[in-house]
C-alpha positions in Angstrom: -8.4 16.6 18.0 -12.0 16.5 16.4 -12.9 20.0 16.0 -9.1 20.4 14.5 -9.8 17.8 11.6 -10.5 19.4 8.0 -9.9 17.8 4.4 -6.2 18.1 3.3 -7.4 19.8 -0.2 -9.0 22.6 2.3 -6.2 23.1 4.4 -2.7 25.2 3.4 -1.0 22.5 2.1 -1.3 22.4 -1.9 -0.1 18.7 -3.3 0.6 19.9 -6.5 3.3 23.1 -5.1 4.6 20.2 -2.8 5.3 18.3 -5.9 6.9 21.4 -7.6 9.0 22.5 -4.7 10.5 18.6 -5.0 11.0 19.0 -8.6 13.1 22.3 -8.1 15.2 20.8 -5.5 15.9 17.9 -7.6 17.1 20.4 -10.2 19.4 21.9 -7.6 20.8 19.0 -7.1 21.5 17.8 -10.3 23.2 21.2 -11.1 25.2 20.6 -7.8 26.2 17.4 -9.6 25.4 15.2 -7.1 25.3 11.5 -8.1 22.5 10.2 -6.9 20.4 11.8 -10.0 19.3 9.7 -12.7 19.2 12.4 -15.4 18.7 12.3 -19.4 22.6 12.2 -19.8 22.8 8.8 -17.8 22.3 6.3 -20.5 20.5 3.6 -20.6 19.5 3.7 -17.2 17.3 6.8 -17.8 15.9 5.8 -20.9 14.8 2.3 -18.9 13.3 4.0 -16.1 11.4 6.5 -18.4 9.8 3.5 -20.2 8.7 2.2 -16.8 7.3 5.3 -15.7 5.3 6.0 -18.8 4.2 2.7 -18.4 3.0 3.5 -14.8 4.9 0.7 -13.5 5.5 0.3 -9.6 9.0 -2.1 -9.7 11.8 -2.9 -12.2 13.3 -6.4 -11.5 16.7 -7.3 -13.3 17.7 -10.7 -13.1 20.3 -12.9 -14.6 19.2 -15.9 -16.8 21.7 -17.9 -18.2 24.0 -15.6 -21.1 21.4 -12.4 -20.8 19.6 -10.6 -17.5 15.6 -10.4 -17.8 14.0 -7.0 -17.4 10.4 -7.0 -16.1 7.9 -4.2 -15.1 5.5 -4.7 -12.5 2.3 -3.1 -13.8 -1.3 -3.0 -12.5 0.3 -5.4 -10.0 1.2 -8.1 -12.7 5.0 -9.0 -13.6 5.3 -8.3 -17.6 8.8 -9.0 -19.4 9.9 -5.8 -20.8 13.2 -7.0 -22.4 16.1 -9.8 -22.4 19.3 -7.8 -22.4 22.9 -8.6 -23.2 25.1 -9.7 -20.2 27.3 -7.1 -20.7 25.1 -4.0 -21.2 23.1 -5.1 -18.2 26.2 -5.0 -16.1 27.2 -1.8 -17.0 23.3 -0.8 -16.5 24.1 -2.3 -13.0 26.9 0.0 -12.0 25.0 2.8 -13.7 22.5 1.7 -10.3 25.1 1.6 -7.8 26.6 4.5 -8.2 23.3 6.6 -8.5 21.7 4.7 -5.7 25.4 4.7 -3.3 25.7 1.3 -3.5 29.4 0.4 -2.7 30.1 -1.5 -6.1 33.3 -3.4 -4.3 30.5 -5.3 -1.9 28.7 -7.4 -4.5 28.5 -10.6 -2.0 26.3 -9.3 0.2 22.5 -7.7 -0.2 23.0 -3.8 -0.4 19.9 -0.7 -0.7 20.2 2.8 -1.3 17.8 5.4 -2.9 18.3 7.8 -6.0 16.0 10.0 -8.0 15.0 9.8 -11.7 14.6 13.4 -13.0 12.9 14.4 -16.3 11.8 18.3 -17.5 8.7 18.3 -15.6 8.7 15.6 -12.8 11.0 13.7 -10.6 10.4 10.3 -8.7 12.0 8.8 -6.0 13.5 5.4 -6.4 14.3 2.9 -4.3 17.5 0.1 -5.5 17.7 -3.3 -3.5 20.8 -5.7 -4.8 21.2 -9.5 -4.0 24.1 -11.6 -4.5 22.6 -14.5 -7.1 26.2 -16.6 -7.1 28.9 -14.5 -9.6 25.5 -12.4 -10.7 23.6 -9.7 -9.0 19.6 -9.1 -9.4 18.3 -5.7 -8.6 14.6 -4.6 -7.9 13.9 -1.2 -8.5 11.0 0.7 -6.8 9.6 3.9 -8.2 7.8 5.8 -5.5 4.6 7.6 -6.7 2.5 9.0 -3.9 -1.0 8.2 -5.0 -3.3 10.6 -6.6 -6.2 9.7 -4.1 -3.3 10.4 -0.9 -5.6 13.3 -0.2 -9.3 11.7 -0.8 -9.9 8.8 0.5 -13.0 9.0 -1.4 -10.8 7.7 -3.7 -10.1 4.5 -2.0 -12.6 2.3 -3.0 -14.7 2.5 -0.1 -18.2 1.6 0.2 -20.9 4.6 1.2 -21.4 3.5 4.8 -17.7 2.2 5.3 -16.5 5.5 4.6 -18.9 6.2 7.0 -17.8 4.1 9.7 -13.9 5.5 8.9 -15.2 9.0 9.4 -16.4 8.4 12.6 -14.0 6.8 13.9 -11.4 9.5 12.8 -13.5 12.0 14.6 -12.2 10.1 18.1 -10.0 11.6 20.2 -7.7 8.5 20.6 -7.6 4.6 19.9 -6.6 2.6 17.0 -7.3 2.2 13.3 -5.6 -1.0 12.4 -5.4 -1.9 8.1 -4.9 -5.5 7.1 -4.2 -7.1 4.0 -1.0 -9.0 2.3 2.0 -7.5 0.8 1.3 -5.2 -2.0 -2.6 -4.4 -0.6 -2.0 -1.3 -0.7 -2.4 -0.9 3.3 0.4 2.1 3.5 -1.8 4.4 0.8 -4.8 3.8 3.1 -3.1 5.2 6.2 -1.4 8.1 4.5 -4.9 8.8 3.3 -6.5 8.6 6.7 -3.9 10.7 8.5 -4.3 13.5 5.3 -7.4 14.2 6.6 -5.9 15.5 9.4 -5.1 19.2 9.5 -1.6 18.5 10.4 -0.4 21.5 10.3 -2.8 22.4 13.6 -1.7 18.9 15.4 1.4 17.2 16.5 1.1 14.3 13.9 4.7 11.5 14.0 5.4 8.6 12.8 7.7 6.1 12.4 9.0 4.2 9.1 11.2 1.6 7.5 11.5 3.4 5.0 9.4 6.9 4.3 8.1 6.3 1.3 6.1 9.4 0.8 6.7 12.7 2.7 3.7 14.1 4.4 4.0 18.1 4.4 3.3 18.7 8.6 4.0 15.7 9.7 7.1 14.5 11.6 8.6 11.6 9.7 11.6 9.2 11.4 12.7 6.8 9.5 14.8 3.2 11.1 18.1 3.3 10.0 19.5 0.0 11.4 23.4 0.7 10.6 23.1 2.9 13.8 20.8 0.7 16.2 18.1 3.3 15.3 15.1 0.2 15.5 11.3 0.5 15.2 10.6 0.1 19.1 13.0 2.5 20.5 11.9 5.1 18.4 8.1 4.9 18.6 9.1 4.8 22.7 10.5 8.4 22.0 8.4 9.3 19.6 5.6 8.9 22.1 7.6 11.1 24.7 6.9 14.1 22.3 3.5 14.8 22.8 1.7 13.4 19.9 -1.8 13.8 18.8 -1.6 11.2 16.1 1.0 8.3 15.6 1.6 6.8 12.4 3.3 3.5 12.2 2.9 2.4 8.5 4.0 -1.5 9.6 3.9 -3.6 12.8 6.9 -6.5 12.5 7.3 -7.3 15.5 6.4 -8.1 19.4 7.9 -4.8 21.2 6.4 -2.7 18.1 3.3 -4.3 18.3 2.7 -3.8 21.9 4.0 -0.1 22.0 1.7 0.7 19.5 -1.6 -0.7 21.1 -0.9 0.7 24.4 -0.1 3.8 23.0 -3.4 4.2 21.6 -4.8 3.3 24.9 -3.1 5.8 26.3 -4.8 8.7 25.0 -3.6 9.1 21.5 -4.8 7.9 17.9 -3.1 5.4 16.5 -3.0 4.3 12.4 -1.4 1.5 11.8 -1.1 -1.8 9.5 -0.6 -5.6 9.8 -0.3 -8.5 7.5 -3.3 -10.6 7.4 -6.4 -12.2 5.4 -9.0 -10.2 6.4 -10.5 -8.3 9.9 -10.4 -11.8 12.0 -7.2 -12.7 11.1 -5.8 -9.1 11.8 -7.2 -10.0 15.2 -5.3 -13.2 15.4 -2.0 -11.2 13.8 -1.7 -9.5 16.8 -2.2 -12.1 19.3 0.6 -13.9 17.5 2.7 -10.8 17.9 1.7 -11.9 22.4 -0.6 -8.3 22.0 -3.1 -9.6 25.4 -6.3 -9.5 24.0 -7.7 -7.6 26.6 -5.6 -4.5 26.0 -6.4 -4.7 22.1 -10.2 -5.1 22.6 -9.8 -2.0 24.8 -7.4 0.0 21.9 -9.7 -1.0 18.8 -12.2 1.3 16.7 -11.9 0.0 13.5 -10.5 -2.7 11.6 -10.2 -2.1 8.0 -8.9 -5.3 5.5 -8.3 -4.8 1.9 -6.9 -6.2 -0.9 -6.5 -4.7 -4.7 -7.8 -5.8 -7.7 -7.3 -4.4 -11.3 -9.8 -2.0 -12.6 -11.2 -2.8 -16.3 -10.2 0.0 -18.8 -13.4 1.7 -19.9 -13.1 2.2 -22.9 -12.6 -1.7 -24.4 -14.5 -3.4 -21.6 -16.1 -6.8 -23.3 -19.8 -7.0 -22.0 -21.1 -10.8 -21.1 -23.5 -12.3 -19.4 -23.4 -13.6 -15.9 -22.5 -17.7 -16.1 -24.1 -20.0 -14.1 -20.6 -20.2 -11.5 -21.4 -16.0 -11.4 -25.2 -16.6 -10.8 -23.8 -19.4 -7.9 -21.8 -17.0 -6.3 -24.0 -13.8 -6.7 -26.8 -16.1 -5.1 -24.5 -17.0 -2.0 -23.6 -13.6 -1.2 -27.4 -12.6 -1.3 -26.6 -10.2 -4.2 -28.9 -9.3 -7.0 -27.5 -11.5 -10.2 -27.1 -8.6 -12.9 -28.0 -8.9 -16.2 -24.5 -8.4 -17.7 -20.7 -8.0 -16.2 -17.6 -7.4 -17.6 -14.6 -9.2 -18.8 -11.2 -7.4 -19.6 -10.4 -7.0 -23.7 -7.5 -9.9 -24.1 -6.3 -7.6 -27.3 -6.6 -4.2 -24.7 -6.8 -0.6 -26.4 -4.3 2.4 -27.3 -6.1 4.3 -24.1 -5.0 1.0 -21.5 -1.6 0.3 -23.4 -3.2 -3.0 -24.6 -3.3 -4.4 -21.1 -7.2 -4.5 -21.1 -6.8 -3.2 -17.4 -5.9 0.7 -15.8 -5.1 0.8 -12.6 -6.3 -0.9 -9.6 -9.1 0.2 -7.1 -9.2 -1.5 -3.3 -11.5 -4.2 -1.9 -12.6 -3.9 1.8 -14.2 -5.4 4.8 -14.5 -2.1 7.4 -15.2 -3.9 11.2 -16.6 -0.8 13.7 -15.4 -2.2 17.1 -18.5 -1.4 19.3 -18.7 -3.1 22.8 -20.1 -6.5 21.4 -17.1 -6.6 18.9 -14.7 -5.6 21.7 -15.9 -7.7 24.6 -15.7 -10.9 21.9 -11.7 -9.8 21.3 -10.5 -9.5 24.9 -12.6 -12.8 25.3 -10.0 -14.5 22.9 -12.7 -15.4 20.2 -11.3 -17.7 17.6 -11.2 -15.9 13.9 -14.0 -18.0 12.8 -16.6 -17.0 15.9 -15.3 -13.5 14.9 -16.7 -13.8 11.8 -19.8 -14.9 12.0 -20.0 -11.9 14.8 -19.1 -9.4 11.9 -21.7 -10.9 9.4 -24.1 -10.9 12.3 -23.6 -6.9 12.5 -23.8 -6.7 8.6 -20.1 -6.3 7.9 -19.2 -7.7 4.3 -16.3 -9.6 3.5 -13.9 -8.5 1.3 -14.7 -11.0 -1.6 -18.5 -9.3 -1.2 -17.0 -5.8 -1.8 -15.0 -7.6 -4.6 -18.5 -8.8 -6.3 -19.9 -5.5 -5.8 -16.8 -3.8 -8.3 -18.1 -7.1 -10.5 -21.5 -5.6 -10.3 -20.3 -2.1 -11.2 -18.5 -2.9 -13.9 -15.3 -1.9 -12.6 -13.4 -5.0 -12.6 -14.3 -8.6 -13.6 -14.9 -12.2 -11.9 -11.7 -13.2 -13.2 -9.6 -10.8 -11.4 -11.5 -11.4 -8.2 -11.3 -14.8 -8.4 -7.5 -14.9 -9.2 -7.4 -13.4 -5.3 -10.0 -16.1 -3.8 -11.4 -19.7 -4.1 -15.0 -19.0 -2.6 -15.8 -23.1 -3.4 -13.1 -23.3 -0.5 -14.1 -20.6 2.0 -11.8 -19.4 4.0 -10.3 -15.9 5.4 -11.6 -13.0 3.0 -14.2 -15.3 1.8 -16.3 -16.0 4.3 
């Protein structure tokens, strides 16, 4: 599978006529009159979701409070109140979502999903509805699904020089696992989809298997769970892994059969991407051995742990220039990092370019682990996430609050932010 790996943007596959062939079909669709379209005639619900889009917002929560419902975009990973609106112009707002998304509007006691798309002149996104019961009331949360810009680079990532490095390597391996750590919303998923883009899948038997596909992959062969008919995460990565694969994809580990199918699968002669919740690179070790993974088959599966978080990126153009305090100095100092003469701190006022947020977009944090034998002979040993640590620092492997003060250093997002994520005066997973 080495010699067959090529950059996405090299390959057949052009994002941009992916993205166009979607838009078409969506227009078909609509023209077919088929419900699930949220089109400029579908008032106000298109008119809401444009706002959130052209606000690059990833989620649209609608909740009840008292005589009105509260309407909040999440942006740059921060909740901001968009609107309080009338009881009963929400509710008819919250049939308008039912009906687009095929949620049976009879069945409010119970949590319902679906999926619709919102379709404009020149682009269309997917959305994803979620409804819970809130005692007579209903809250929605609304997910727009934008595949990344950086799906295809992982230059784009974040990465450090020789991180990307060590992830290069590693995806130059025949077989074994690539495991991605971090919370919810860490933006683990974008990483994976990135790795296995630089793939030439068209040339490989790439699968995976996901709950739910949130981005389609041209070439590669996409299951989704679908729990109504006792289609569930372990027996379809079993047959999944009965049809030849070169590389698996499995976008989240949630439980004990999943995670053990997965690690012996990438013992078993193919290459593995995959994601778990945890802190950092130690604790991703730990997340499996909670999930009864033995340690001695995951020491054996391992080739690279990556851990990230996100953090907000400071809008260029109305960046606020200070100097480092003597807290910064403290923590530049610990981290054995040259103390710069100024940083940055977000604009409170922002700018017409960052929509007055003072922030545009985020950018990851990481701690990239190479297993090599030392590394690997310490996990099937059953080393405790703090002598794991100190192992990885011993080999030079930064933390993810060190990459964090390195985007402080460069200006491309502030001590603030960072520190929002961690409490460095308490160490601690990421910190350390």
């Amino acid at each position: 599978m080495a010699n067959e790996r090529v950059d996405q943007s090299d390959s057949g596959e052009n994002p941009e006529e992916s993205q166009d062939t979607g838009l078409q079909e969506a227009w078909e669709e609509a023209d077919r009159g088929d419900e699930n379209i949220i089109h400029e005639g579908i008032q106000p619900l298109f008119g809401l979701l444009e706002t959130a889009i052209n606000h690059f917002a990833t989620d649209v929560h609608i909740d009840p409070v008292g005589d009105q419902y509260l309407v909040r975009f999440r942006i740059n990973g921060v909740i901001n109140t968009h609107e309080k609106m009338p009881s009963e112009e929400a509710k008819r707002l919250l049939i308008q979502i039912r009906v687009r998304a095929n949620i049976d509007i009879t069945r409010s006691f119970t949590s319902r999903e679906g999926q619709c798309k919102w379709l404009a002149e020149d682009q269309v996104k997917d959305i994803r509805v979620t409804t819970v019961p809130r005692n007579s009331d209903t809250s929605i949360h609304l997910r727009i699904l934008s595949p990344p810009e950086n799906l295809t680079n992982i230059e784009m990532l974040g990465l450090r020089d020789k991180d990307l490095e060590i992830v290069r390597r590693s995806l130059a391996h025949p077989q074994g696992l690539i495991i991605v750590g971090g919370p919810t919303g860490a933006g683990k998923t974008t990483t994976i989809y990135s790795l296995a883009n630089t793939y030439d899948l068209e040339s490989i038997v790439g699968v995976s298997i996901e709950d739910p596909i949130e981005f389609n992959i041209p070439y590669l062969r996409q299951v989704e769970v679908d729990s109504r008919h006792d289609f569930h995460m372990p027996d379809g990565l079993r047959a999944l892994l009965r049809m030849d694969p070169d590389l698996l994809l499995v976008p989240e580990i949630r439980d004990e059969r999943s995670a053990l199918t997965t690690v012996r699968a990438a013992v078993s002669a193919n290459f593995v991407l995959s994601t778990i919740h945890s802190k950092d690179a130690a604790s991703a070790v730990e997340a499996f051995a909670f999930l009864s993974v033995p340690y001695n088959i995951l020491g054996g599966s391992l080739r690279v742990i990556i851990a990230q978080n996100l953090v907000r990126t400071l809008c260029p153009a109305c960046r606020v220039s200070r100097r480092p305090s003597g807290e910064d100095r403290a923590l530049f100092e610990r981290w054995e990092i040259p103390v710069p003469d100024a940083i940055f701190d977000a604009n409170p006022g922002g700018c017409n370019r960052c929509d007055r947020y003072g922030f545009s977009g985020r950018t990851g944090i990481f701690e990239v682990v190479d297993v090599d034998q030392d590394i690997g002979n310490a996990i099937v040993e059953g080393s405790a996430q703090a002598e794991l640590r100190r192992l990885f620092r011993q080999k030079g492997y930064g933390s993810i609050f060190k990459s964090g003060l390195d985007k402080v250093v460069e200006g491309t997002t502030s001590m603030p932010e960072l520190l929002d994520l961690y409490w460095p005066e308490i160490g601690g997973a990421g910190i350390d």
